[in-house]
C-alpha positions in Angstrom: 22.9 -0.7 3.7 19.5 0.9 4.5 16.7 -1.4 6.7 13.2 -1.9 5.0 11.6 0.8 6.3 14.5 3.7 5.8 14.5 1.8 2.3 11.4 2.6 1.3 11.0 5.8 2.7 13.9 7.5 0.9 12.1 5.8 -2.5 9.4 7.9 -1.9 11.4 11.0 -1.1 13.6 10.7 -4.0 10.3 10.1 -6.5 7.6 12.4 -5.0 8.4 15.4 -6.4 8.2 14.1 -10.0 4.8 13.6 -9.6 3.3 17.6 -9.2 0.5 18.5 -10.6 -0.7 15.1 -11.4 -3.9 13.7 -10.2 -4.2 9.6 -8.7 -6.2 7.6 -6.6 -4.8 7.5 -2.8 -5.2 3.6 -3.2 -2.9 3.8 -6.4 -0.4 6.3 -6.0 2.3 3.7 -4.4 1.7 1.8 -7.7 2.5 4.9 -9.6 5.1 5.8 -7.9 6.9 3.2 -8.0 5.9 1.7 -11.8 9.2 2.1 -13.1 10.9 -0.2 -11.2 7.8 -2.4 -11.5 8.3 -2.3 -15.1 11.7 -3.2 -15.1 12.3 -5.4 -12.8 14.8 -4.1 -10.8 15.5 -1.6 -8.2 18.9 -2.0 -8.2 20.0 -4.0 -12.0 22.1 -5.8 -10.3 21.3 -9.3 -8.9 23.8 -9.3 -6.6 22.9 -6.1 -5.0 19.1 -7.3 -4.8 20.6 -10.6 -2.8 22.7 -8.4 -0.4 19.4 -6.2 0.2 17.1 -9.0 0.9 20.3 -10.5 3.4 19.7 -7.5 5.0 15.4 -7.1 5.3 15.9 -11.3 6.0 13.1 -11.0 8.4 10.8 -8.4 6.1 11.2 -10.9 3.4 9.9 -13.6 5.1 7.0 -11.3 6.6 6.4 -10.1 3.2 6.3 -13.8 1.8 3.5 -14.3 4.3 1.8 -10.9 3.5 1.6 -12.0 -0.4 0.3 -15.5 0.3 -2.6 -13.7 2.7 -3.6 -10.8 0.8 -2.6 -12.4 -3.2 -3.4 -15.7 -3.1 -0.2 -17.1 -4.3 3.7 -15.8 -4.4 4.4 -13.8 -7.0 8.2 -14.2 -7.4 10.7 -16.7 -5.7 13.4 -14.4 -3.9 15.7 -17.8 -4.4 15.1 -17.3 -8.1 14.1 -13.7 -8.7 15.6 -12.0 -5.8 15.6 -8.8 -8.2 11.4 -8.5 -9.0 10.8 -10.2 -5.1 12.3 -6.8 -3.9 10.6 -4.5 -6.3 7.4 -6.4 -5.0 8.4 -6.2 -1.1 9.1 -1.9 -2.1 6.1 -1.5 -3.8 3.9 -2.6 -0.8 6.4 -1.4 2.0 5.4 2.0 0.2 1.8 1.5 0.1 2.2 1.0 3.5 3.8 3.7 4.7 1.5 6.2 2.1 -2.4 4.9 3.4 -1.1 6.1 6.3 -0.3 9.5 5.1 -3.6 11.4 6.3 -3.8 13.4 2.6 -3.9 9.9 1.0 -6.0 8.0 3.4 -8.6 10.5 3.3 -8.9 10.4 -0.6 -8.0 6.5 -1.0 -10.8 5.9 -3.3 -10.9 9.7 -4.3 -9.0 11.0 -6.9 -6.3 13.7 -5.1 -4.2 16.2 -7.0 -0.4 15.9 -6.3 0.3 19.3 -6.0 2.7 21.3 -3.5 0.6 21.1 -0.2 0.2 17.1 -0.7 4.0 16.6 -1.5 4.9 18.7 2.0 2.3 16.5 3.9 3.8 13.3 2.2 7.3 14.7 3.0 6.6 15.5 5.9 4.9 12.2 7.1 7.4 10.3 5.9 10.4 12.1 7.4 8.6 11.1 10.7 7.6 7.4 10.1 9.5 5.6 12.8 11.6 3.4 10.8 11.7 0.7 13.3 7.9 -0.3 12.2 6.6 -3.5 10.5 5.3 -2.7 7.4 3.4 -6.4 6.6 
């Protein structure tokens, strides 16, 4: 089973390229990117499988539950009793996290940026080299 960090960079690699062409805000593209789970709930449509994921990010989870209280206001889910939509929420942000740091994204955070080829190979890139050993929250 992946860590965090490895976690959320493959979700990235696996979902960038449907996004050519399109244009987004660098502050919103992690939220477009990763809407459909969002929507759905799930990541993995399987409860079990989101419990064995979270047993596995144990200590991002609690990070994260820290990181939501901080920057939200409140918890948004209950891993205990939505362990499915507590990991879409930790994905969604360990994504954001990983793209504001994308220099593309960063520079156009409250820009609107085309997604075309050149910003795909910089986010590709970037994220092939994010040392998956760093805290995300």
């Amino acid at each position: 089973m992946e860590n965090f960090v490895k976690y959320c960079k493959n979700y990235i690699l696996d979902h960038i390229d449907e996004y050519e062409g399109q244009s987004h805000y660098g502050c919103d593209f992690a939220y477009t990117l990763t809407e459909a789970p969002n929507v759905d709930g799930s990541l993995t449509y399987s409860t079990y499988k989101a419990k064995e994921y979270l047993r596995e990010w144990w200590d991002e989870c609690g990070e994260y539950w820290d990181y939501e209280k901080d920057n939200f206001g409140e918890h948004t889910h209950n891993p205990f009793d939505e362990p499915e939509a507590y990991m879409v929420c930790m994905v969604i942000e360990g994504c954001s996290a990983i793209l504001s740091q994308v220099p593309c994204i960063g520079k156009n955070w409250n820009e609107e940026i085309i997604i075309n080829t050149e910003v795909i190979t910089e986010i590709k890139d970037f994220v092939n080299g994010f040392d998956e050993n760093t805290e995300l929250f």
